[in-house]
C-alpha positions in Angstrom: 0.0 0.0 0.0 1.1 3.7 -0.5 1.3 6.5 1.8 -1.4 8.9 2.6 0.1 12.3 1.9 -2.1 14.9 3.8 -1.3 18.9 3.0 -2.4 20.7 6.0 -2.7 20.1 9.9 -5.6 22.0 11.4 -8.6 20.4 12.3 -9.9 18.6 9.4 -5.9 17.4 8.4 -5.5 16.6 12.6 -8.7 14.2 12.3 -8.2 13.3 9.3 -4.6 11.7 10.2 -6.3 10.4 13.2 -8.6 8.3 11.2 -6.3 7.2 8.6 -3.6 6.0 11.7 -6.8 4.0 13.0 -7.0 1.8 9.9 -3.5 1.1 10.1 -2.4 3.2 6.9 1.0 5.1 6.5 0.2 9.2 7.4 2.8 11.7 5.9 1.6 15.3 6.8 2.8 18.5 5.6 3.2 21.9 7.0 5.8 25.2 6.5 6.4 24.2 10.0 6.8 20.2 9.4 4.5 19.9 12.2 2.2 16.4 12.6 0.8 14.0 14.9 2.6 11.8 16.8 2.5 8.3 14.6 2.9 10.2 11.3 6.0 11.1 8.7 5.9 15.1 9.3 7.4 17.0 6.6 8.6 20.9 5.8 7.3 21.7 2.7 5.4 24.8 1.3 2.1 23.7 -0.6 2.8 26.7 -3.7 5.8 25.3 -4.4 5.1 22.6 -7.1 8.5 20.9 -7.6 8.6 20.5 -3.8 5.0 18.9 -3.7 6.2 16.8 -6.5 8.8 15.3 -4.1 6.9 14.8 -0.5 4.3 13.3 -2.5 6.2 10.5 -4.1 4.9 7.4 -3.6 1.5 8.7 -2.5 -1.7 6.4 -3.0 -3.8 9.5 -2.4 -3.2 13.5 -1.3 -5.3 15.0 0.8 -5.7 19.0 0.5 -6.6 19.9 3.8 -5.4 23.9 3.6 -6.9 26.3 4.8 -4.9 29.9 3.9 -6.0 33.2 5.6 -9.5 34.3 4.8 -8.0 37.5 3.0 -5.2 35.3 0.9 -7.5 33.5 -0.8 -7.6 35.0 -4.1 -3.3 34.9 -4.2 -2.6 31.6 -2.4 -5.3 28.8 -3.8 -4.2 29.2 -6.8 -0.9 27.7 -7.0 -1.6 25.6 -4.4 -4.3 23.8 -5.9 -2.4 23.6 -9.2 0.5 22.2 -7.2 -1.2 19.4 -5.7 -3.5 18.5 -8.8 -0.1 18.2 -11.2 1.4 15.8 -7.9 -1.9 13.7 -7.9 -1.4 13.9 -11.8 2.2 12.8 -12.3 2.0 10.0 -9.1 -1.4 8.7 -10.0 -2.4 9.1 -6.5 -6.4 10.3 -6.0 -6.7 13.9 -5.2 -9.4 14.1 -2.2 -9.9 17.8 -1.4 -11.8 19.6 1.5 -14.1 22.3 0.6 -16.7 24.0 1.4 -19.9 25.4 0.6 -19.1 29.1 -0.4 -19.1 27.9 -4.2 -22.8 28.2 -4.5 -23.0 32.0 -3.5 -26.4 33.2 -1.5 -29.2 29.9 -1.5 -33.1 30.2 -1.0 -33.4 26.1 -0.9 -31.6 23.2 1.0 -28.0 22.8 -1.0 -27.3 19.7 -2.9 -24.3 18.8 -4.9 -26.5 19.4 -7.7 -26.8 23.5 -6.8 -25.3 25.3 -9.1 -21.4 27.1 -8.5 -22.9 30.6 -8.5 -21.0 32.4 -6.1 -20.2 36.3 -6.7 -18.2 36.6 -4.3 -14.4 36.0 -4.1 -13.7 33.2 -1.7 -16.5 31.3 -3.7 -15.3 31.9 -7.0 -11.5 30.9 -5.7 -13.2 27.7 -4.6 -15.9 27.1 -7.6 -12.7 27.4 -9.9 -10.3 24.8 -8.3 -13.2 22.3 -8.3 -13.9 23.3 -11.9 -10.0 22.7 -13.2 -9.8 19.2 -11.2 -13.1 18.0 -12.6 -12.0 18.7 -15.9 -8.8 16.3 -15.0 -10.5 14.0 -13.9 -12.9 13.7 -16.7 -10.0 14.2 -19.0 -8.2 10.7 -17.6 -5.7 12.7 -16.2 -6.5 12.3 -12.4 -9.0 10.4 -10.0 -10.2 13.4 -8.2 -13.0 13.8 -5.4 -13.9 17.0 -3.0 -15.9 17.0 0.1 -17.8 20.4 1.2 -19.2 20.9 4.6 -20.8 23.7 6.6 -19.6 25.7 9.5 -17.3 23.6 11.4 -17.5 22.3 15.0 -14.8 20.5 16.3 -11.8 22.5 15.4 -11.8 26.3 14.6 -15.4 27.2 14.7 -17.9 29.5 16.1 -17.9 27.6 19.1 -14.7 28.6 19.3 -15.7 32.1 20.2 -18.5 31.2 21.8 -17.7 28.8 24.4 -14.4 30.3 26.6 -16.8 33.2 27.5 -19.8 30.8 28.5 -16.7 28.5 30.6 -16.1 31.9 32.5 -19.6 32.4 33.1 -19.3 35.8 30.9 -21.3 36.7 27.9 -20.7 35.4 24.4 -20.7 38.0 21.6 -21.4 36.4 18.4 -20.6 38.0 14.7 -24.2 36.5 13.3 -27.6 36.5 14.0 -28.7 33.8 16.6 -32.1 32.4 15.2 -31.6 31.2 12.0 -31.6 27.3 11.0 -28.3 26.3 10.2 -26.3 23.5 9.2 -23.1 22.1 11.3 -20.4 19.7 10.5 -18.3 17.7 12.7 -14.8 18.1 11.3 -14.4 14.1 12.1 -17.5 13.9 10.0 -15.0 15.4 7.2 -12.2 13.4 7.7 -14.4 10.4 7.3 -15.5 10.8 4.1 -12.2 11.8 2.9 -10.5 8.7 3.8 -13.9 6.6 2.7 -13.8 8.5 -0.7 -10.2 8.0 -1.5 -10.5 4.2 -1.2 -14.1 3.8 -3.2 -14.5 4.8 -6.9 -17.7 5.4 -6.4 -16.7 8.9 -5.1 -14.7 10.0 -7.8 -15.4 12.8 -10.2 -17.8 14.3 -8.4 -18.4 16.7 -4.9 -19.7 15.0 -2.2 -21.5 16.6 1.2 -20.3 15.7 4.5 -22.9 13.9 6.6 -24.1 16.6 8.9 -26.8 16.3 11.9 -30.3 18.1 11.7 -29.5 22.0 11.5 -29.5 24.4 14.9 -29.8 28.2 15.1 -26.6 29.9 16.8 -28.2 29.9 19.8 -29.6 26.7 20.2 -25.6 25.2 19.2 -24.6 27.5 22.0 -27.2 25.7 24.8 -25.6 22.6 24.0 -22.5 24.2 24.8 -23.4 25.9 27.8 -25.4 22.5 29.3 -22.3 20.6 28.7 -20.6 23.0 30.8 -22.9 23.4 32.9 -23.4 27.5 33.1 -25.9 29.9 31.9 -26.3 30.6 28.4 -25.6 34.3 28.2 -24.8 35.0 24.3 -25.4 38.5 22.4 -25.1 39.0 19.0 -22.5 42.0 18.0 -24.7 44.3 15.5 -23.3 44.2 11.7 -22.5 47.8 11.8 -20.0 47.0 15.0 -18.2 44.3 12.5 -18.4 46.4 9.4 -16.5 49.1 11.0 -14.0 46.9 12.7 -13.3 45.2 8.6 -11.7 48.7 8.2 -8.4 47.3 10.3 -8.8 43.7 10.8 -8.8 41.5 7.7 -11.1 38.7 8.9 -13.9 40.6 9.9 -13.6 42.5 6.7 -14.1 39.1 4.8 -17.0 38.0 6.7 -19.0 40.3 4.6 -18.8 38.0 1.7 -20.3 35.0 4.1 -22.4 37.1 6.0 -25.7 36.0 3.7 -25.0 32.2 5.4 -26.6 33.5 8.2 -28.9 36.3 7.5 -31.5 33.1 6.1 -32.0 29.3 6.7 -28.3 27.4 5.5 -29.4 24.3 5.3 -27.2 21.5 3.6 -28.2 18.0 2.4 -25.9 15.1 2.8 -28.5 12.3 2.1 -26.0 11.2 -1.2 -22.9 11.0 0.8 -24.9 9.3 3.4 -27.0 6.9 1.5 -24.1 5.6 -1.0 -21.2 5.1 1.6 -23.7 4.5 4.6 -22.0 6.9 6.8 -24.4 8.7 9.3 -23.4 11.7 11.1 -22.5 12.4 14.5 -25.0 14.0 16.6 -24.5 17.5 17.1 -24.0 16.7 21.1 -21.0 14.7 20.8 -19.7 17.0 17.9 -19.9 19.7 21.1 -18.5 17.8 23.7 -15.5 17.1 20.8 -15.4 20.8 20.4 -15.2 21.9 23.7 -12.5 19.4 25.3 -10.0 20.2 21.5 -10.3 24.0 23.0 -9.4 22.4 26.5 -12.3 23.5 28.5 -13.3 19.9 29.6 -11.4 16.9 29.7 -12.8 14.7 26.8 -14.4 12.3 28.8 -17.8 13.0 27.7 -17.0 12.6 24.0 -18.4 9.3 22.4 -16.7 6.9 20.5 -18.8 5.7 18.4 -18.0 5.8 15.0 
């Protein structure tokens, strides 16, 4: 068997080396830092630098684009990035898995399939529309076997929650940059990492987007009570008011690039993952255990109450 190359080592390239070490495969991870899990080959390499990705990928049975550049980079990084990894899978006929998201298909009035059209405006969702666009046409060219997996707002690694619950731990209010009471779909980051690692091993998946099993949509504030029962404290959480965040984008990047997201929860955001779900028969993890996962990776409780059930 080859090696599992995975570019990227947040929360979806953590898990998904976790899951991957489980089945007893061979992990390589890279980072500009070479950092990795304990278990896995951790590698220095920059991901826009295509004759190094040609190297750390050698011998690769799939690669895994698990990157996740700064909100505000988008539009200069991807690029070569994406082109760097899809000429790797390419040359080392390894299957090219990628992690995406839903930003592709722009402002939505209906539940998203994979069948909603790519009709983004925006920038971050026309960076993302156009790197699924040039490894379809690969892949339907015979050039690559190529996949890509796009899930909602993630919990379990760096997510809402992640603003959320350290104030609710201190027993302090939670400001929140989105409105509280609309429906909206979550996604367990392990969730992600499953499908991955299922996709790269079952044909079925290939040449096409898949969505990431996801439990029965929450509004903000109903994610946030399961936060704040698990820790057992109030639920105090405000929502800052848009013009707060608009006039803090002026100096601070991120909240300058939420405005292109913003519409994600200004209505229902609903995703469906009945395909993923019914083909590969993977079910998602209820949004409770996602929590508990969330809350003991930011350290506020000690893990015990996460379920292993797979």
């Amino acid at each position: 068997m080859g090696t599992h190359v995975i570019f990227g080592a947040g929360p979806v390239g953590n898990a998904l080396a976790r899951e991957l070490l489980e089945h007893g495969e061979t992990v390589r991870v890279i980072t500009r830092s070479g950092s990795g899990l304990a278990g896995t080959d951790p590698v220095a390499a920059d991901a826009s630098d295509a004759s190094r990705v040609l190297a750390v990928t050698e011998g690769a049975e799939a690669i895994y684009n698990c990157i996740n550049p700064p909100y505000h980079r988008w539009a200069s990084d991807w690029p070569p990035m994406a082109a760097a990894l899809l000429r790797a899978a390419e040359q080392h006929g390894a299957v090219l898995a990628t992690t995406s998201n839903l930003y592709g298909y722009g402002a939505v009035s209906a539940p998203m399939t994979e069948a909603t059209p790519l009709a983004a405006t925006g920038t971050k969702g026309r960076v993302r529309a156009a790197m699924w666009t040039q490894a379809l046409a690969a892949h339907d060219a015979g050039r690559v076997r190529a996949f890509e997996v796009r899930g909602s707002d993630y919990v379990g690694g760096s997510s809402l929650l992640g603003m959320i619950a350290p104030a609710l731990a201190r027993r302090r209010t939670a400001w929140v940059p989105a409105p509280l009471d609309i429906a909206h779909s979550w996604t367990d980051v392990r969730d992600v990492a499953r499908l991955l690692a299922t996709g790269a091993r079952d044909e079925r998946a290939w040449g096409r987007a898949w969505h990431v099993p996801s439990a029965e949509p929450l509004t903000l504030r109903e994610l946030s009570a399961v936060a704040a029962d698990q820790l057992a404290v109030p639920l105090t959480v405000r929502e800052v008011p848009w013009s707060v965040i608009r006039a803090a984008g002026v100096v601070v990047p991120l909240l300058r690039e939420l405005r292109e997201t913003r519409h994600q929860f200004e209505r229902p955001f609903l995703l469906d993952s009945s395909a993923a779900q019914t083909t590969f028969g993977l079910t998602p993890r209820s949004i409770a255990d996602s929590v508990a996962y969330d809350l003991a990776e930011q350290g506020l409780t000690d893990g015990a109450a996460v379920s292993s059930a797979r």
